[in-house]
N, C-alpha and C positions, 0 to 999 in steps of 0.2 A: 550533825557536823562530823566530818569525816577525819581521825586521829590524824594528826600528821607522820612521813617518818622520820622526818627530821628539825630538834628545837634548836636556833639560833639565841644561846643567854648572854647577854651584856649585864654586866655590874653597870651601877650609875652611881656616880658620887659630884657632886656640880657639875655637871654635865650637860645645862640649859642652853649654851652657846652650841654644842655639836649633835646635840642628838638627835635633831632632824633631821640633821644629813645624813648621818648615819645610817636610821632607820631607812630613810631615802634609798640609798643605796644599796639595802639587803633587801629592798620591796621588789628592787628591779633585777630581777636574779635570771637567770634562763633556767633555773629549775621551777616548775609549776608550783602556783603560790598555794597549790590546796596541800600541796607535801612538807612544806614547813612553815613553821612558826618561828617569831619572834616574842623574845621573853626578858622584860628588860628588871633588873632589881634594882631600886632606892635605895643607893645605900646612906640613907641616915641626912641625902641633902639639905642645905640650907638655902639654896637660890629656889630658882622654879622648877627646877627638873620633873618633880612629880607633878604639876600642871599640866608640866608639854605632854608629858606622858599617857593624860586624860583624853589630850587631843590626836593622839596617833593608834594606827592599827597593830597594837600591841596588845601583849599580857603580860602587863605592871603589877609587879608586888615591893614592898617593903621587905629590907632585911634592917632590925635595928641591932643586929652587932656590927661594930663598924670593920672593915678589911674586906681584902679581893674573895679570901677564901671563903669567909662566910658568906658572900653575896652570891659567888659563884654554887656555891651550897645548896643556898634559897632556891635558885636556878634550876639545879639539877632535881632537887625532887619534885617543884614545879612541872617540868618539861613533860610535856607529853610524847615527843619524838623519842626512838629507839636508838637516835645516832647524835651527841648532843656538838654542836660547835660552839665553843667560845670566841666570841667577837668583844671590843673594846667602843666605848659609846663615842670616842672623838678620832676613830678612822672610817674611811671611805675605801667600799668593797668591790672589786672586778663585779660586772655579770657576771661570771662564770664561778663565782668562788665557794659559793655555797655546793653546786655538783663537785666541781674538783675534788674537793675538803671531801666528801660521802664517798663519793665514788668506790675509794681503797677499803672500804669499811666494808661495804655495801658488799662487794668481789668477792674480797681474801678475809674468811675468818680471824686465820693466825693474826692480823692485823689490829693491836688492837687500841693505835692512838697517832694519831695524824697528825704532822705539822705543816706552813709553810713559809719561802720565804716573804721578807715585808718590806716597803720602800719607806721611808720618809721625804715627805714634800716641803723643799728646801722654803726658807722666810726668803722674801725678797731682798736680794743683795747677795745672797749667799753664792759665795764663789763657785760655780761648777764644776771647776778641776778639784776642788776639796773635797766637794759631793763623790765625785767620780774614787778618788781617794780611801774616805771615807767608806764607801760600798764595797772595793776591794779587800779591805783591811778586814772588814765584816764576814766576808765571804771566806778569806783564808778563817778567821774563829772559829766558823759555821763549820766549814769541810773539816779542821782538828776536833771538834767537841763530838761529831759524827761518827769517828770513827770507833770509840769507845763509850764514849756517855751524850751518845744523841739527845737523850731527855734535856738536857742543858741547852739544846738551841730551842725548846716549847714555851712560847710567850702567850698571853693568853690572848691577845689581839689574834691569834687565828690557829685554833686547838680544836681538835673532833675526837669522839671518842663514843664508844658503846653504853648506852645510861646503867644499863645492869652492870654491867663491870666498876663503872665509877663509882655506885651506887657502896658496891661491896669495898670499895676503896675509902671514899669519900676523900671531900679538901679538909686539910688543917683550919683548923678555926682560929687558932691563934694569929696576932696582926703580921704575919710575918710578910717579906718578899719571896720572890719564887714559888709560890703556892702551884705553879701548870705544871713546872719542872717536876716538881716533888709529886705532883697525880701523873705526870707522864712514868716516871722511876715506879711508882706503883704496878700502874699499871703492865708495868715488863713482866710480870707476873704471869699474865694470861696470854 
């Protein structure tokens, strides 16, 4: 079996309702499927999530401390890929995201953590122009937080970064929020 260069980690926490699609959508990638992997962590669910997981072409482990950081954790020294992306288990991914997301990594050494932007898909009813709104308002945050502490626009629904770098980082284990931001500020290191 041939290493991949890049692991795709999903935390999973009741996740049973989305995580086929999910997976679905990082199988159908226009990067060749023998170059990465999908690595999904349990964290500590109580529905089916680790069932589905039996039945999908993944590499399912348990983490039983419960939060993002420790799952994402799990993940990282799991992964066999050189270049790791973080994905969230209840979004749905471009074709092309998984190359996008490597590409900069792959390039430019100096580079050494990837973000990008994300949409949300409105419930039905939801006003358009609010949408429309909404997104703008987001955009001006993005381009202010950019300009001095980009780390603060890194969510973990769509993060890439170098596993040795992280590696010498690592995430916070404590339950906190912001776990990508705080490994992205790390990582401005290298």
């Amino acid at each position: 079996m041939r290493t991949p260069i890049v692991s795709v980690v999903i935390p999973a926490y009741n996740e049973a309702d989305h995580i086929k699609a999910t997976v679905s959508s990082l199988m159908d990638q226009t990067m060749a499927a023998e170059d990465y992997e999908i690595v999904v962590i349990d964290n500590n669910s109580t529905d089916d999530t680790w069932e589905i997981l039996g039945q999908l072409p993944v590499r399912a482990y348990k983490q039983s401390i419960q939060g993002c950081g420790p799952a994402k954790q799990k993940g990282l020294t799991e992964a066999r890929g050189k270049y790791i992306l973080n994905a969230d288990a209840d979004v749905y991914y471009p074709r092309d995201w998984v190359l996008k997301m490597v590409t900069p990594l792959i390039e430019n050494e100096s580079i050494a953590c990837v973000y990008s932007k994300h949409r949300f898909l409105p419930e039905p009813g939801f006003s358009s122009f609010k949408l429309y709104l909404l997104r703008k308002m987001r955009d001006v945050l993005v381009f202010l937080k950019s300009i001095n502490r980009p780390w603060l626009n890194c969510y973990g629904m769509t993060l890439g970064y170098r596993k040795d770098q992280a590696l010498a980082v690592g995430f916070d284990m404590r339950p906190l929020r912001g776990d990508d931001g705080r490994m992205a500020y790390d990582l401005t290191r290298f």
